[in-house]
C-alpha positions as CSV (number, residue, x, y, z in Angstrom):
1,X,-162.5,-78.0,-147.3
2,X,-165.4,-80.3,-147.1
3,X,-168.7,-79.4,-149.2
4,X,-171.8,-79.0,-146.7
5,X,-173.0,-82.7,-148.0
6,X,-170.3,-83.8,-146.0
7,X,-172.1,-82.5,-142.5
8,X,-173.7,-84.3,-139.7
9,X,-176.9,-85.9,-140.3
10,X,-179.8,-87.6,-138.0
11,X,-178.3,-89.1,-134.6
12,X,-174.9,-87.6,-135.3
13,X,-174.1,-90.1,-138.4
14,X,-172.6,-88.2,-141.5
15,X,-175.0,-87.3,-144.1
16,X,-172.5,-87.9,-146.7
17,X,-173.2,-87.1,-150.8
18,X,-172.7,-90.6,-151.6
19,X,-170.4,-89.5,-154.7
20,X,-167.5,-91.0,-153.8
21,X,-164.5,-87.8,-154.4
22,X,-166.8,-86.8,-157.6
23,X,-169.2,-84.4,-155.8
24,X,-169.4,-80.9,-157.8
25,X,-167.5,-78.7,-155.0
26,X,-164.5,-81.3,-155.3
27,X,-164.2,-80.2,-151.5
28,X,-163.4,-84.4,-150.8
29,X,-159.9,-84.4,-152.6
30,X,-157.0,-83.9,-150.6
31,X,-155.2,-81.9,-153.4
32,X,-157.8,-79.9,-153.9
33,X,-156.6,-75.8,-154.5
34,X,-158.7,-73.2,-152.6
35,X,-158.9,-70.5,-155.6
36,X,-158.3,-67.3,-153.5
37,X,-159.0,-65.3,-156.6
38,X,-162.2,-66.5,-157.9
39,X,-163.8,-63.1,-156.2
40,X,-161.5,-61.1,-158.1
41,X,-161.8,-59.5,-161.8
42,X,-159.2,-58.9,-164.0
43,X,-157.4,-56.1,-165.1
44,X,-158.6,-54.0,-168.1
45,X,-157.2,-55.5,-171.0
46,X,-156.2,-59.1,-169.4
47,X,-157.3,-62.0,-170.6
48,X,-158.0,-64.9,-168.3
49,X,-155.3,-68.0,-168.5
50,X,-156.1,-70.5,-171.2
51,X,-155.1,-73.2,-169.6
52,X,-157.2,-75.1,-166.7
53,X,-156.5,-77.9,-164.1
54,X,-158.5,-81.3,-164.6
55,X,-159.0,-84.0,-161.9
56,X,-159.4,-88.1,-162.9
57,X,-159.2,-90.9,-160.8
58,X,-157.0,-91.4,-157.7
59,X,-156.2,-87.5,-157.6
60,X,-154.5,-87.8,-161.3
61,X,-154.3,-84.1,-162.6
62,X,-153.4,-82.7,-165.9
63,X,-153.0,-79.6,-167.5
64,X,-155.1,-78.9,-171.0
65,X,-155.7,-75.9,-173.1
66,X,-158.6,-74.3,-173.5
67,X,-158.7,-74.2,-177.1
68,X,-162.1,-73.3,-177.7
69,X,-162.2,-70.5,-175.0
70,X,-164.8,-72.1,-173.3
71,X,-166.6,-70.8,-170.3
72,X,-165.3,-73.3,-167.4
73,X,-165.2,-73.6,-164.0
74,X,-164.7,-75.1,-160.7
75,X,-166.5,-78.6,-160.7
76,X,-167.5,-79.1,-164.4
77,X,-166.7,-82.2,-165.8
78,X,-165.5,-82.0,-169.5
79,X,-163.9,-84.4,-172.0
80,X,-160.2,-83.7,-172.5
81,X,-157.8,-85.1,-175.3
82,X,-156.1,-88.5,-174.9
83,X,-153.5,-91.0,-177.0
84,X,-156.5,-92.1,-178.6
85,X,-160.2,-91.4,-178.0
86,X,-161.0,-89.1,-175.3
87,X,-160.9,-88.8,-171.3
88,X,-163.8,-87.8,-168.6
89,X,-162.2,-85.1,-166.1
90,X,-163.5,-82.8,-163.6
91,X,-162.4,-79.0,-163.8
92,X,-160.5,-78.1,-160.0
93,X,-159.0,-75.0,-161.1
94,X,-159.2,-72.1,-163.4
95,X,-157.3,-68.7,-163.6
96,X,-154.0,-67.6,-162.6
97,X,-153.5,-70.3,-159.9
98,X,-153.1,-72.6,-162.8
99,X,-150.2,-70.3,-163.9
100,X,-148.6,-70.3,-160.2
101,X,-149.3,-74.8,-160.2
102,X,-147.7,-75.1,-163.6
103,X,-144.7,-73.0,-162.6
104,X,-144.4,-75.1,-158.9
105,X,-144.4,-78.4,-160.9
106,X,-141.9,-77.1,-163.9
107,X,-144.2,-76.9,-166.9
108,X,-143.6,-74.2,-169.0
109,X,-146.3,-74.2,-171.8
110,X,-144.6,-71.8,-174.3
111,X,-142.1,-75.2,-174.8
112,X,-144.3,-78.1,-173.9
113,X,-146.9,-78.7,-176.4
114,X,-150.2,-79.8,-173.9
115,X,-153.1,-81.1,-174.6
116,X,-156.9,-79.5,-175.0
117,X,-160.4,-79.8,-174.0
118,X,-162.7,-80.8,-176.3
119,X,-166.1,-79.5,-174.9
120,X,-168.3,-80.0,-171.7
121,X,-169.3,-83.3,-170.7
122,X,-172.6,-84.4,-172.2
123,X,-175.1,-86.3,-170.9
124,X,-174.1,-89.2,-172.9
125,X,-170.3,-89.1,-172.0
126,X,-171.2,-89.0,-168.4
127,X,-173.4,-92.1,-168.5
128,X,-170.5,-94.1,-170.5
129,X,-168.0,-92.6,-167.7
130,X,-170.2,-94.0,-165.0
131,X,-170.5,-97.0,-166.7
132,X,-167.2,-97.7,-167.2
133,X,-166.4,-97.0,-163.5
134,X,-168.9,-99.3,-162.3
135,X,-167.1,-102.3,-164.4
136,X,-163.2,-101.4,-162.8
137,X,-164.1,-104.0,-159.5
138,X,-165.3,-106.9,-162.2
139,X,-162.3,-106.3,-164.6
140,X,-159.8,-106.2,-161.4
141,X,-161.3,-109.3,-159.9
142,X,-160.7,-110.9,-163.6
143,X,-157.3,-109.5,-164.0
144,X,-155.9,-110.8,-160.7
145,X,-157.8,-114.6,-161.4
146,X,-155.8,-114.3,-164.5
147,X,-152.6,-113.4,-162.9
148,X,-152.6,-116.2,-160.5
149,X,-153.4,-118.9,-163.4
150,X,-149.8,-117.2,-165.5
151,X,-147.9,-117.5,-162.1
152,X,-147.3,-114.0,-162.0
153,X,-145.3,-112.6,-158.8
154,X,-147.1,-109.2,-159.0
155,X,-150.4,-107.5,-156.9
156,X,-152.7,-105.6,-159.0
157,X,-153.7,-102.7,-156.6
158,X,-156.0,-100.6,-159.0
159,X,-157.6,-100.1,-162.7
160,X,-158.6,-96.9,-164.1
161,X,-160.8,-96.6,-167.5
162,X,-160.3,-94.0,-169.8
163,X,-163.7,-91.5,-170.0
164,X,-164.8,-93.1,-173.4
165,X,-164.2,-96.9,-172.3
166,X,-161.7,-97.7,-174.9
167,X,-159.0,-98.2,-172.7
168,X,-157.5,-99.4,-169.2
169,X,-154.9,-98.5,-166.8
170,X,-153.5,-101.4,-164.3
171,X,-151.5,-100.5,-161.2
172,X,-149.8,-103.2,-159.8
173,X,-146.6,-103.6,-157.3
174,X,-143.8,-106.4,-158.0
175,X,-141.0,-106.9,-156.6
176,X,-139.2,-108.0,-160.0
177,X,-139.3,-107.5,-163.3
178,X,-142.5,-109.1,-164.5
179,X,-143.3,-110.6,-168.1
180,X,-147.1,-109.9,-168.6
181,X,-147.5,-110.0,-172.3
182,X,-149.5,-112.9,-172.1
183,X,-151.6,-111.7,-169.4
184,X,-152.4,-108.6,-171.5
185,X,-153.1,-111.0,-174.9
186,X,-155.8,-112.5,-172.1
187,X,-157.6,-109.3,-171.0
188,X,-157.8,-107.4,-174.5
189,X,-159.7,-111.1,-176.1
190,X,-161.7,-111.2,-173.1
191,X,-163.1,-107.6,-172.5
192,X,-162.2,-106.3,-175.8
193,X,-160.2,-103.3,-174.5
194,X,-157.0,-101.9,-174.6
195,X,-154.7,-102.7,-171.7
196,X,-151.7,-100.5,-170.2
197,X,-150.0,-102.1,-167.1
198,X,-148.1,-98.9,-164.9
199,X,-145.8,-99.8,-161.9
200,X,-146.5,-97.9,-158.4
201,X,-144.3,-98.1,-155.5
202,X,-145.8,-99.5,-152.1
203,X,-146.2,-96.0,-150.7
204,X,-148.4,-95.4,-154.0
205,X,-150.5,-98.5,-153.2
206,X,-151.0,-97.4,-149.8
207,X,-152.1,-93.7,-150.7
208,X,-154.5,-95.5,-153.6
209,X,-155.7,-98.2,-150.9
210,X,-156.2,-95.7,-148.0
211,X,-156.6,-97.3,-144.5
212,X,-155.8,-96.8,-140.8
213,X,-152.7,-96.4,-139.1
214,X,-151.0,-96.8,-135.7
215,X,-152.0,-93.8,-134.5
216,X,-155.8,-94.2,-135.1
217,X,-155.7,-91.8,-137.7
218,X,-156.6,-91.9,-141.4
219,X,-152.8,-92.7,-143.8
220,X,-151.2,-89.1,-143.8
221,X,-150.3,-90.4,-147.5
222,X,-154.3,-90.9,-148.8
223,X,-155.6,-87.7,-146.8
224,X,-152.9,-85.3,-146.9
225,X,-149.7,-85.9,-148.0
226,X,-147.9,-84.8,-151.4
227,X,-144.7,-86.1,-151.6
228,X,-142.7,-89.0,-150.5
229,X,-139.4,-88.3,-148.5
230,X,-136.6,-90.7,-148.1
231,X,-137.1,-92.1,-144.9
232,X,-133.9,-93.6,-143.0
233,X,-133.0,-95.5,-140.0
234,X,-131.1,-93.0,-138.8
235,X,-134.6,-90.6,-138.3
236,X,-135.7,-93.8,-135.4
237,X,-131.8,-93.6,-134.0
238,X,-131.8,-90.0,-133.8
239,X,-135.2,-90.0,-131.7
240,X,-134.2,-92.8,-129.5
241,X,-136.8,-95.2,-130.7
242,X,-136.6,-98.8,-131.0
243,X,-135.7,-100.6,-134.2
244,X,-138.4,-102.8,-133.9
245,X,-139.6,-103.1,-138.0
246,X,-143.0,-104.5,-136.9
247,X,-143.0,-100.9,-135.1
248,X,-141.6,-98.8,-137.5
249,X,-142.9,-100.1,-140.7
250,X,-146.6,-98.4,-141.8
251,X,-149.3,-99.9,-143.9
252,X,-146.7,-100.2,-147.0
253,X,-144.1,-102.0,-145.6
254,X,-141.7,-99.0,-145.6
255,X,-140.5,-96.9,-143.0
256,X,-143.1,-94.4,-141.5
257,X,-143.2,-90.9,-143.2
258,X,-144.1,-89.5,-139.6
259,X,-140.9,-90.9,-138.3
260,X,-139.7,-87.5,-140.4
261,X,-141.9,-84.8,-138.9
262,X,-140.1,-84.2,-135.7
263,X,-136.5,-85.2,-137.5
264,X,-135.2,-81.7,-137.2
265,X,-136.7,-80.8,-133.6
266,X,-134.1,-83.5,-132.9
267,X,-131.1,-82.8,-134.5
268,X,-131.5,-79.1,-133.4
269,X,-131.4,-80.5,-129.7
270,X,-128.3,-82.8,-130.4
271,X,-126.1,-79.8,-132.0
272,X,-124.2,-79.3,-128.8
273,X,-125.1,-82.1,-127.0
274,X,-122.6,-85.0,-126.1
275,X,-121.6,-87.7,-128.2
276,X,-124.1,-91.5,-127.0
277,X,-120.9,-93.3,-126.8
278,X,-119.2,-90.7,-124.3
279,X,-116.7,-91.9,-121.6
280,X,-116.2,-90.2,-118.7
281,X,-112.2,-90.6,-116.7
282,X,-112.7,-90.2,-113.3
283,X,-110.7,-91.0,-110.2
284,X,-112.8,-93.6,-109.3
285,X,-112.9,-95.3,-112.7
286,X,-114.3,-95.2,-116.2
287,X,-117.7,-93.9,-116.1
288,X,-119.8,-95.1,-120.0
289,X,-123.2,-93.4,-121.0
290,X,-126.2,-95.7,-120.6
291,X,-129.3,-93.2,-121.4
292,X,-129.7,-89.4,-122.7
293,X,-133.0,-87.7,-122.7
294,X,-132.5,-84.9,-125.1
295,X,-135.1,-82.3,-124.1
296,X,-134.6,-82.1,-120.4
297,X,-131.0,-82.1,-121.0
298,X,-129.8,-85.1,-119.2
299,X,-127.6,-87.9,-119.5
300,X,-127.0,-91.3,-117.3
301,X,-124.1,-92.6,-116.6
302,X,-122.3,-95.6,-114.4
303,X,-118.9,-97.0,-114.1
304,X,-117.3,-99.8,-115.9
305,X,-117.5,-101.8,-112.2
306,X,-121.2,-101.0,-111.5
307,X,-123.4,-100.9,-114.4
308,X,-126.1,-101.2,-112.5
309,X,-125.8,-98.0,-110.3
310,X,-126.6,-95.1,-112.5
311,X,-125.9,-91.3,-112.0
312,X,-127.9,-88.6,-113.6
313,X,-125.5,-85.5,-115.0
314,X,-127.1,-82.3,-116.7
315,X,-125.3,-81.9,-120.3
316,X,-123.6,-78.7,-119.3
317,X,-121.3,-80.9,-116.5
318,X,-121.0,-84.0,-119.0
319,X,-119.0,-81.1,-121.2
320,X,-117.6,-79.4,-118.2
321,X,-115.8,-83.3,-117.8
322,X,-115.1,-84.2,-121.0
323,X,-113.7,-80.6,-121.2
324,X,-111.2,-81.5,-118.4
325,X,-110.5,-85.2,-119.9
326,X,-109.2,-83.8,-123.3
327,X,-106.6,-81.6,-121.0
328,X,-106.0,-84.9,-119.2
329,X,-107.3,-83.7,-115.8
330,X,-109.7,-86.5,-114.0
331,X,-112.7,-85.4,-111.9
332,X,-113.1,-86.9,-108.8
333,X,-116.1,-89.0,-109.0
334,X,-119.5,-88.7,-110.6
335,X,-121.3,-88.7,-107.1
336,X,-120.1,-84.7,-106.9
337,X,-122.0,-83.6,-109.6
338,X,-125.1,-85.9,-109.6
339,X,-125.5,-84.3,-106.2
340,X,-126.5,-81.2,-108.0
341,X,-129.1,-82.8,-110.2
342,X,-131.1,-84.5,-107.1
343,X,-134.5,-83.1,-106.9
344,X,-137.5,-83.9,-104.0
345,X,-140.8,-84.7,-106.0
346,X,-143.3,-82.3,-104.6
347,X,-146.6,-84.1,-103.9
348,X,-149.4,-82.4,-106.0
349,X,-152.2,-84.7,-104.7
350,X,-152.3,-86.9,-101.6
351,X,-155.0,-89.8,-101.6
352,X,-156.7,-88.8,-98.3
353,X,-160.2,-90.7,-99.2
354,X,-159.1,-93.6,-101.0
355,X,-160.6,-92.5,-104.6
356,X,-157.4,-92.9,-106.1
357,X,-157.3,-97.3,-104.9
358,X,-157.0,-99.6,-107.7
359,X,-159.1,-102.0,-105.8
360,X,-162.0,-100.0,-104.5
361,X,-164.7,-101.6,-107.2
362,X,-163.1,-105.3,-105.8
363,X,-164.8,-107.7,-104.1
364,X,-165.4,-107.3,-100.0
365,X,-162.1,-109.0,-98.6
366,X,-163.8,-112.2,-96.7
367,X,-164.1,-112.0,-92.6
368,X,-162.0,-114.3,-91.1
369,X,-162.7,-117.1,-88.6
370,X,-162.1,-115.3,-85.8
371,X,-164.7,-112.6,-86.9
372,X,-167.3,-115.1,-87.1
373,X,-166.9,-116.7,-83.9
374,X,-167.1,-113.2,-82.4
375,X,-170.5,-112.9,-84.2
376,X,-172.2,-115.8,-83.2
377,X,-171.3,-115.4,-79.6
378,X,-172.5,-112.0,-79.5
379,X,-175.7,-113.3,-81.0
380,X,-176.0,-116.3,-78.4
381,X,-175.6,-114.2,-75.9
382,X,-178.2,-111.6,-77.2
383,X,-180.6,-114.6,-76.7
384,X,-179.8,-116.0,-73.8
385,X,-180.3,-112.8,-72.2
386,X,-183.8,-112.4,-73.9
387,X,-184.4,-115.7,-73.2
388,X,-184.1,-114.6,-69.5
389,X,-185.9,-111.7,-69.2
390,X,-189.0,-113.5,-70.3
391,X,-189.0,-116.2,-67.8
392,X,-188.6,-113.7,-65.2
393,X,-191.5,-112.0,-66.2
């Protein structure tokens, strides 16, 4: 959903719009709506849903009322109602989607008294918006100098102004309850403005932060991610993985989101499949599980007397076992059925030219002494012979 400022440029750079998430497509946001019905007209009769969508900082949205029935649409950046004063937003959508958003996120407006748009943007509200945007990095910096004088155990993470300047919202992450009254007393004598501290989890930080993870990719939380699932260590057990933390953890200390995506591949494949701590009663001893691998089926296994010797069984004949051993019937010994499960790797490529050596770009392996000696005396006696000829001559 990018807006064509967002294409390729000279020497295959991106061109960019250089407006930083506010461009007027609002093609940059990852919550951004496509409006599928823009193209379409109403029926005779209808009237067009009074209420609209509008867009602040860090992918904030609000609903207002369009009071004033004003013409609106996609991209225009009014000034909405607020506690006190007013707020700069940008319009991202309009129609009956808003109806179909309210409805997903349980707003009914016939009980829930929302608040309205004033009017357009002017001129003059924009350049105090931008204004007041270009100050959030100073009054952050401040804030945080501040917080480290008062001892505070907390991490301010971000600061949003209100449109008209009046006010300032501070994110910040703590793990305890933190007393900031004096901290605020500080701010509002030293930039005048009114000061409201909010509490964000770490995964909020992260998706306001942004950054890279593990996987080379953009955080799924700041691109494209909505919602933040319960993550458990019982998502890395059920995928085998290690519980390594340092692995496991992503940029906000938690538990990966991703570890979730596959969860229920998983758990489908383990319905029927036998039980990790499994013991097997054969005649030649008590056989324990050492490794499964869930999608080709599989499952190792070695007696109590040789751990070290391990025997591959397909889960069909790990059941067809335990099967017998709830009747109290022993199978012979494991070797039977691995016999079944031994395959011959077919060869796909043979290395008949050596392109394949690790050490072909090595250095020249040095001749040996032997090889030398042969050298020079083939070249002494090259001489000697020449040597010869000419005196006879």
């Amino acid at each position: 959903m990018g807006c064509s400022s967002c294409s390729t440029g000279k020497d295959g750079q991106p061109k960019g719009c250089k407006n930083n998430g506010t461009c007027g497509t609002d093609g940059c946001n990852k919550l951004t709506v496509f409006d599928w019905l823009s193209n379409m007209s109403l029926p005779s009769g209808e009237r067009p849903f009074d209420y609209v969508e509008v867009r602040f900082k860090n992918s904030r949205k609000e609903f207002f009322k369009n009071t004033e029935n004003l013409t609106l649409s996609i991209g225009d950046v009014v000034a909405t109602q607020a506690q006190a004063g007013h707020d700069i937003g940008m319009v991202t959508l309009t129609g009956e989607l808003v109806r179909v958003q309210m409805k997903r996120k349980k707003i009914d407006p016939a009980k829930e008294e929302l608040p309205k748009i004033y009017r357009k943007a002017t001129q003059k509200d924009i350049d105090i918006w931008q204004k007041c945007r270009n100050r959030e990095e100073e009054i952050k910096k401040r804030f945080r100098e501040i917080a480290i004088i008062l001892k505070l155990q907390m991490k301010i993470s971000d600061v949003e102004f209100q449109g008209d300047g009046s006010k300032a919202t501070f994110y910040y992450t703590a793990e305890d309850r933190v007393d900031f009254r004096q901290l605020i007393k500080d701010m509002a004598k030293a930039f005048g403005i009114r000061i409201e501290m909010r509490q964000i989890g770490y995964r909020q930080e992260a998706q306001r932060l942004g950054g890279i993870g593990s996987c080379g990719r953009e955080l799924c939380c700041s691109t494209w991610l909505t919602d933040f699932r319960s993550v458990s260590t019982s998502a890395a057990r059920y995928q085998q993985l290690s519980l390594n933390p340092q692995k496991l953890a992503g940029q906000c200390g938690k538990l990966k989101c991703c570890l979730n995506y596959e969860l229920d591949v998983y758990l489908d494949a383990l319905k029927d499949f036998p039980a990790q701590d499994s013991k097997l009663l054969t005649e030649k001893g008590l056989a324990f599980c050492q490794k499964t691998d869930i999608f080709k089926e599989l499952l190792w296994f070695s007696y109590k007397d040789e751990p070290a010797n391990w025997h591959v069984l397909s889960k069909d004949q790990v059941n067809e076992i335990l099967e017998k051993n709830r009747k109290k019937e022993k199978v012979p010994s494991l070797e039977v059925y691995a016999a079944d499960n031994i395959t011959e790797e077919k060869v796909v490529f043979e290395n008949v030219v050596g392109q394949d050596s690790l050490t072909r770009f090595d250095r020249p392996k040095k001749k040996s002494k032997g090889n030398r000696n042969r050298n020079r005396n083939k070249n002494t006696n090259k001489n000697r012979k020449r040597n010869r000829s000419k005196n006879n001559a």
